[in-house]
Structures are given as C-alpha cells and as structure tokens.
N, C-alpha and C positions, 0 to 999 in steps of 0.2 A: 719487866713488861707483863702486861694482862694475858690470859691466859684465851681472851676470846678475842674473835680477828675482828678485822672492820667488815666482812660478809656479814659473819652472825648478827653483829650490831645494828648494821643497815636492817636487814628482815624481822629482826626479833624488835625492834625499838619502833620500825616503821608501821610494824601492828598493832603492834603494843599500844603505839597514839592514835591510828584510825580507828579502834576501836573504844578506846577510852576517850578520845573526845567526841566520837558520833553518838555513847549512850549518856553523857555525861554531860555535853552542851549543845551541839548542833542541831540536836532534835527537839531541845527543848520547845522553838515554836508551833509542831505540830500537835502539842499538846495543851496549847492555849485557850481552842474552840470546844473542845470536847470536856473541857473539864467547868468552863465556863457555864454549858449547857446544864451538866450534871448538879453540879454546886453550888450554881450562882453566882459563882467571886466574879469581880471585876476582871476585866483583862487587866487595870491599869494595877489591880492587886496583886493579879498572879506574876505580870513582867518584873514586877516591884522585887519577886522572889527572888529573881536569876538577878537583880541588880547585886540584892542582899550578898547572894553569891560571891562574887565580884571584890565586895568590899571585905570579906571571911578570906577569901584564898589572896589578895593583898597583904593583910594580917599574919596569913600564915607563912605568904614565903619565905621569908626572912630564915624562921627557922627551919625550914623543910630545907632552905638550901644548906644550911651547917649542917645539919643531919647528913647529906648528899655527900658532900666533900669533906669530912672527917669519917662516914662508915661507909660510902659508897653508896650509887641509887638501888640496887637489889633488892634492899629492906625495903627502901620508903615507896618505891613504885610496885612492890606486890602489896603493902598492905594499904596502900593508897586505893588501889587498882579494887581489891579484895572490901575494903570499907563504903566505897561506890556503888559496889554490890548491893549490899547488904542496904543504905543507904534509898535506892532506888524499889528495893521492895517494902522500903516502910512507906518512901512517897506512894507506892501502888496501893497502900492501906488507909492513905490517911485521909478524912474527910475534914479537916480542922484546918483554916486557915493558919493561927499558931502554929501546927506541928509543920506547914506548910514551909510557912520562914523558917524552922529549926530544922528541919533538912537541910534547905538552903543553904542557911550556915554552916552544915555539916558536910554538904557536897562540895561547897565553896573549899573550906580545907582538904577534899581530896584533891581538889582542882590543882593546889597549891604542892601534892605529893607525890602526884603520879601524871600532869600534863606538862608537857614543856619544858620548864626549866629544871627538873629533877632529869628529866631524859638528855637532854642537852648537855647536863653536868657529868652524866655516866660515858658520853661522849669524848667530851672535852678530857678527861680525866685517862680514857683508853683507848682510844682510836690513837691510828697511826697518821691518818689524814683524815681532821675533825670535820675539815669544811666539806670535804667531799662524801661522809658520812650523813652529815648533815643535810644535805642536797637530796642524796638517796631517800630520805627519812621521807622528808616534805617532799619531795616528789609524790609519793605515796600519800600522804595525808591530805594532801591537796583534795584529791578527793571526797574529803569528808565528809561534806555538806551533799555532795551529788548523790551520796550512797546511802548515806543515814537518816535523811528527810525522807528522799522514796519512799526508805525501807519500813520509817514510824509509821507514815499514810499510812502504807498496806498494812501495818500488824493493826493498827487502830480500826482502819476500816472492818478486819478481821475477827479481830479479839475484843477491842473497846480498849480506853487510853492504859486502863489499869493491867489487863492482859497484854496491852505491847511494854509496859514498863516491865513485867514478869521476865519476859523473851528477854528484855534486853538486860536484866538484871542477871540471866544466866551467860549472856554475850561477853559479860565484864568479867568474868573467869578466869576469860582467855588471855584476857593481857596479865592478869596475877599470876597464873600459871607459868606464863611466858617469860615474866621477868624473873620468878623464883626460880624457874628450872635453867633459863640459859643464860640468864647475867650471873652466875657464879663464878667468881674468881676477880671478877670487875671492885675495881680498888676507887675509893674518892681521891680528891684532888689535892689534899692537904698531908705534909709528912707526919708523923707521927709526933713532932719537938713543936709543932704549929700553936700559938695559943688563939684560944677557940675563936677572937672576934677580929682576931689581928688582920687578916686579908681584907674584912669591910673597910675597916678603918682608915685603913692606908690608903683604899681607892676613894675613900670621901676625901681625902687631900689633895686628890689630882683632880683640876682643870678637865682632864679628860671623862673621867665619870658625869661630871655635871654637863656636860656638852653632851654626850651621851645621850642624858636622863631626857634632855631639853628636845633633842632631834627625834628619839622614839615615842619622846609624848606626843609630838607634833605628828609622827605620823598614824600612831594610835586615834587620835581624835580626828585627823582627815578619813581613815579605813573606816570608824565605828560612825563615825557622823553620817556619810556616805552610804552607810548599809542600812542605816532607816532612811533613808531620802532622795536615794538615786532613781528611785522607779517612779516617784509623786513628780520629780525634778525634769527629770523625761517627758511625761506626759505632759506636764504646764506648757513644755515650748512648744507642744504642738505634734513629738511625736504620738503613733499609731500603738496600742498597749503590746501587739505583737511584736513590733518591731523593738520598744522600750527592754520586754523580756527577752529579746535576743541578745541585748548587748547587756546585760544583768546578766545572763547565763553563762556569756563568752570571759570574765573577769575567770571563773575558778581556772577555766582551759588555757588564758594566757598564765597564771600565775604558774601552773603544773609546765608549762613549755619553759619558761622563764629555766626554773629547777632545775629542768632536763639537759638542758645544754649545759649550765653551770656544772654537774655532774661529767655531764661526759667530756669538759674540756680536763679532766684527768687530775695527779694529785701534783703539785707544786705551782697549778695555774691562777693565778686574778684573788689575790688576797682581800680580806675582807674591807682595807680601808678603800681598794680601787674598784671594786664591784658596789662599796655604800655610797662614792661618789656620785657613779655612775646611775644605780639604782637611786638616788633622790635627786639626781638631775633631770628623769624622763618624769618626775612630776609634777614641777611647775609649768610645764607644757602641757600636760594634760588638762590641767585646770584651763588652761585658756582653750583648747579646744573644745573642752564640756562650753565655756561659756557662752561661746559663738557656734559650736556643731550644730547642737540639734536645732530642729529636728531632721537634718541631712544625716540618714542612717550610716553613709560611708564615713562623716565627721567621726560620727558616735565612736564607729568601731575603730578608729583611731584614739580616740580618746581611751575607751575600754584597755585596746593593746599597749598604750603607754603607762596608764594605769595600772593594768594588773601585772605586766614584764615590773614594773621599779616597784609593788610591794609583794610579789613572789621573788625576789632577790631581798628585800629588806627583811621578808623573813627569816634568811641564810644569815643572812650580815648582823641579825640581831640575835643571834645565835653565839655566833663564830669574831665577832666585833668584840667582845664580849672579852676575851682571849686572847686575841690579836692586839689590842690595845693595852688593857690592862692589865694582863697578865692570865695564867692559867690556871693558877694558885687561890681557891677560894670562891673559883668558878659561881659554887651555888650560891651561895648568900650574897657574891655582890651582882648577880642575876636577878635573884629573888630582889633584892634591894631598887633595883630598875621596874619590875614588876610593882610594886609598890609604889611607885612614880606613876605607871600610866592607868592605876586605879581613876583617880579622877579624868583625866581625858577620856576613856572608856567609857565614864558614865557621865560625864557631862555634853559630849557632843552631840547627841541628839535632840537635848533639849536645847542648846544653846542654837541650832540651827532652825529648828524650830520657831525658837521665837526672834529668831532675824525673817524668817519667814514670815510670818506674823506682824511685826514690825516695818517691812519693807512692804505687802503685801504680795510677795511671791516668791521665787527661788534667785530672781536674778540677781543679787551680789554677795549672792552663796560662794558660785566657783572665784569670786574675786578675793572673798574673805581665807577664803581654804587654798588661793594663790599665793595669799601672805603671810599663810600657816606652813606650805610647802615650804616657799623660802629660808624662813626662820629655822626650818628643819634641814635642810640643807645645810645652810649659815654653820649651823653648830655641827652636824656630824663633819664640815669639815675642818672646827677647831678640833675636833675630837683627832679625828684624820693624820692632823702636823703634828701633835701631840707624839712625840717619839720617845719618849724619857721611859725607861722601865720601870715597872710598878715595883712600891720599897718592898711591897711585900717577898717578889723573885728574887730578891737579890741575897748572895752567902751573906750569911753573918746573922 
C-alpha cells in the first residue's frame, strides 16, 4: 500500500488542480480584450490559440498517461505543473502571434501532464476509496472559474495582462511544489511484468470502452456547446440579461452541491455505473425544460439545477467510470485515450451550433438537437453500464 492516505490526496491533488487549471485555462478569457487592444490580433486569432491547445494536450495524453501508470503522477504532475510556469512567463513576453500558437502548443501538452487525467490516475492507482477522493477533489475545483476570472480582472486591472500572467506564473509553483514534496511514495497503476501498451489495448477490445468514448463525447459537446451559447440562448427567448446571468452563475454552485453529497454519502456508497445512470438521466430533461423554460426564470433555474447536479456527477463518473468498468490497471492511457476522443466534440460544438443558429435563424432546435445528443449519451453509458465482463488486462496470467 501507498505510503500517503486518501486526506493528503484529497488536499494536496485538490490544490494542486485549482490552481493549475485557474492559471492554465479558466482564465484564459480575461485575457482576450487586453491583448487584443495592445496587439491587434483578432479575437477569433487569439481563441484559435486555446483551440490549438486542445488539439497538443489530445496528442499528448496518450502518452503522459503510460508515463502516469508505469512511474507514478509525482514526476509528470510537478514537472508539468513546473513547465506551465515557465510557459506562461514566455506568453507574458511574447509579442509574435507565431510564438503565440507555440506556447499554445506547449501549454496544451502541460494540459495533458499535470490537469486531470494524470491527477485522477495518482488516484485511482492509491487511494483506498478512489471515488470518494475524487468527490473531495472537484468538490474543490469546482470553484475554479469563480475564483480564477475574478482574480485575472483584478491582476489585469492592476498590473496589465502581462503582469497578471507574471503573478500567476509564480501561482503555478505551488502545485509543483505540492506534487514533488507530498506525492512521494505514490506508485502508478501498472506491475512492474506490465508490457508498456498492453492495458490500451485490451480496452480497445471491449464494447465497453467504445460506449464509453461515445457517452463522454456526447456529453463533452453538450457542456462545451452550451458554454458559448447559453447566455445568447437566454436572451433570444425573451429573458431579462440579469436574470439570464443568474442562472449562468448558478451552474458552477449546483455542480459543487451535486460533489458535495456524493462525498459525504461515505466510502462503499452509489458506484460509478449507478451515479452515470443516474447523472445522464437528469439531462434529457433538462433539455426540454431549457426548450420550453425561458424565459420563466423559476423554468430556468430548474433547468440550470438538473443540468448542472448530472454534469457535477459526470465529472466523478468520468473519473472513477474509468475504473469501475474497465479496470484499474493502465488507468492513464486508457483515460488519456478517452481524452483524445472528446478532442473534437470540445472543439466542434460551438461551431456546429452556431451554424444551426444561423441555419434555423435562432436557438430554437438547439435544446432539441442537444435532447438527441443527451439521449445517445445516455444510450451508450448504459451499454457501457451492463458491460460486466472484466478487463483482459486484470486478469492473473
């Protein structure tokens, strides 16, 4: 057994990500206007960057997860953590669209070394109760957005874009420091007799991987679609922009509650294939209640609450699903190999709704089109779900 408990892990891992994805991604939009100004790039140039992102830390996972589960996350999440750094104070220097994108690229692979599925696989790999670690994590991270936007304003307002990248380029320390000094002793997921690709492999054989791939896309492209569009979506029906940013606001507070009880219902409770049920069954409901809600703001925040309780639980499940399904064994790469899967959903769904917008001439067979996305994401997590045959990889021999 691991030398550190599931306390450490929750606190040290939960920091670890709110800090590494507030200077790393969440903030990225506050630094869209300011640099525009200074520069002259395009927005649609600079967003283009954090796409570039996207498609570099897909590329990477793959291997950042073998790394994870043959030497453990320790390495790859301090010097991931430690390369962001370093990373963010060249973006503070760079006036070159070119050097622009070669960041990009270059953050995009920290993305892929020290966010998420490396942290997840240090989990999976030492905890004594993964899912209930996990809970604790994102409980915590949930926050992200609430505390990392504020925080760019104000350094921006303060400093200018380039002095709050400074700030936060010394912010990113703190999670290298925190994974080199307290995940020590923390072991990956693979025995030592493991050969290196064997655990992917075996899960590209299973029914269940691909059911998987298919239900996390589906929900991938509903969450990212929805985060450019739910506020424009609001407004068309008719709601009032105060009220629209109210139930925009209220998504992170239900996803952080959702966490909170999964948490405290203790460790042997609601495994991950009856909580992923569960959690993609309250979102083909929501969809129809967006369809027909607004702009009755009590609809809305029905909508909101069923929305963001089933993808603050998908986040757990897409975690801990992970595991539960196909095994423990190989955790990172066949994680990172899923990550590579919602590469495109991620970057396609805002343009693909977009131009049904365009197309339609407004949002109205938006929530119907994303009712039949929900479905289909359903559908398969719960082939995924019956799917009971253990992964070849678990098994002696």
């Amino acid at each position: 057994m691991t030398g550190v408990n599931d306390r450490r892990l929750v606190l040290t891992l939960a920091v670890h990500q709110l800090i590494a994805w507030g200077t790393l991604s969440a903030a990225f939009p506050v630094f869209i206007a300011p640099m525009e100004a200074e520069l002259g790039w395009s927005r649609a140039a600079i967003a283009g960057a954090y796409t570039t992102g996207l498609l570099a830390s897909g590329l990477a996972a793959i291997p950042a997860g073998r790394w994870a589960d043959r030497y453990g996350g320790r390495g790859i999440l301090a010097v991931g953590a430690g390369l962001g750094a370093l990373l963010l104070l060249a973006w503070a220097m760079t006036s070159s669209l070119v050097a622009f994108y070669a960041l990009w690229v270059g953050i995009g692979v920290t993305h892929a070394m020290c966010l998420s599925d490396p942290a997840y696989a240090v989990v999976v790999a030492n905890a004594r109760d993964p899912r209930r670690v996990i809970a604790g994590m994102t409980f915590v991270t949930g926050f992200c957005t609430s505390v990392f936007v504020p925080l760019g304003a104000v350094l921006v307002e303060a400093f200018g874009w380039r002095g709050a990248l400074f700030v936060f380029a010394g912010l990113q320390l703190v999670p290298t420091l925190l994974a080199w000094t307290l995940l020590k002793g923390t072991r990956g997921s693979l025995p030592g007799g493991t050969q290196r690709g064997a655990p992917l492999a075996q899960a590209l054989k299973r029914r269940a991987f691909w059911a998987l791939a298919v239900a996390f896309c589906a929900q991938a492209f509903i969450l990212t679609g929805l985060a450019f569009h739910i506020l424009p979506l609001l407004e068309e029906s008719g709601m009032p922009l105060a009220s629209a940013l109210l139930v925009v606001a209220a998504f992170g507070p239900g996803q952080v509650a959702a966490r909170a009880v999964l948490f405290a219902l203790g460790p042997g409770r609601a495994g991950a294939r009856a909580v992923g049920l569960f959690a993609f069954g309250l979102l083909p409901p929501s969809m129809v209640v967006l369809a027909f809600g607004p702009p009755n703001l009590a609809l809305a925040l029905l909508y909101v609450a069923l929305y963001a309780v089933g993808h603050g639980l998908l986040t757990i499940v897409r975690a801990t699903g992970i595991a539960e399904i196909l095994g423990p064994e190989g955790y990172g790469q066949v994680s990172g190999a899923l990550t590579v899967a919602l590469v495109l959903p991620r970057t396609a769904a805002p343009v693909a709704l977009g131009l049904v917008w365009e197309a339609a001439g407004g949002y109205g067979p938006v929530p119907w089109l994303l009712l039949l996305v929900c479905l289909l994401g359903w559908a398969a997590f719960t082939v995924a779900a019956l799917d009971r045959g253990r992964s070849p990889a678990s098994r002696g021999g």
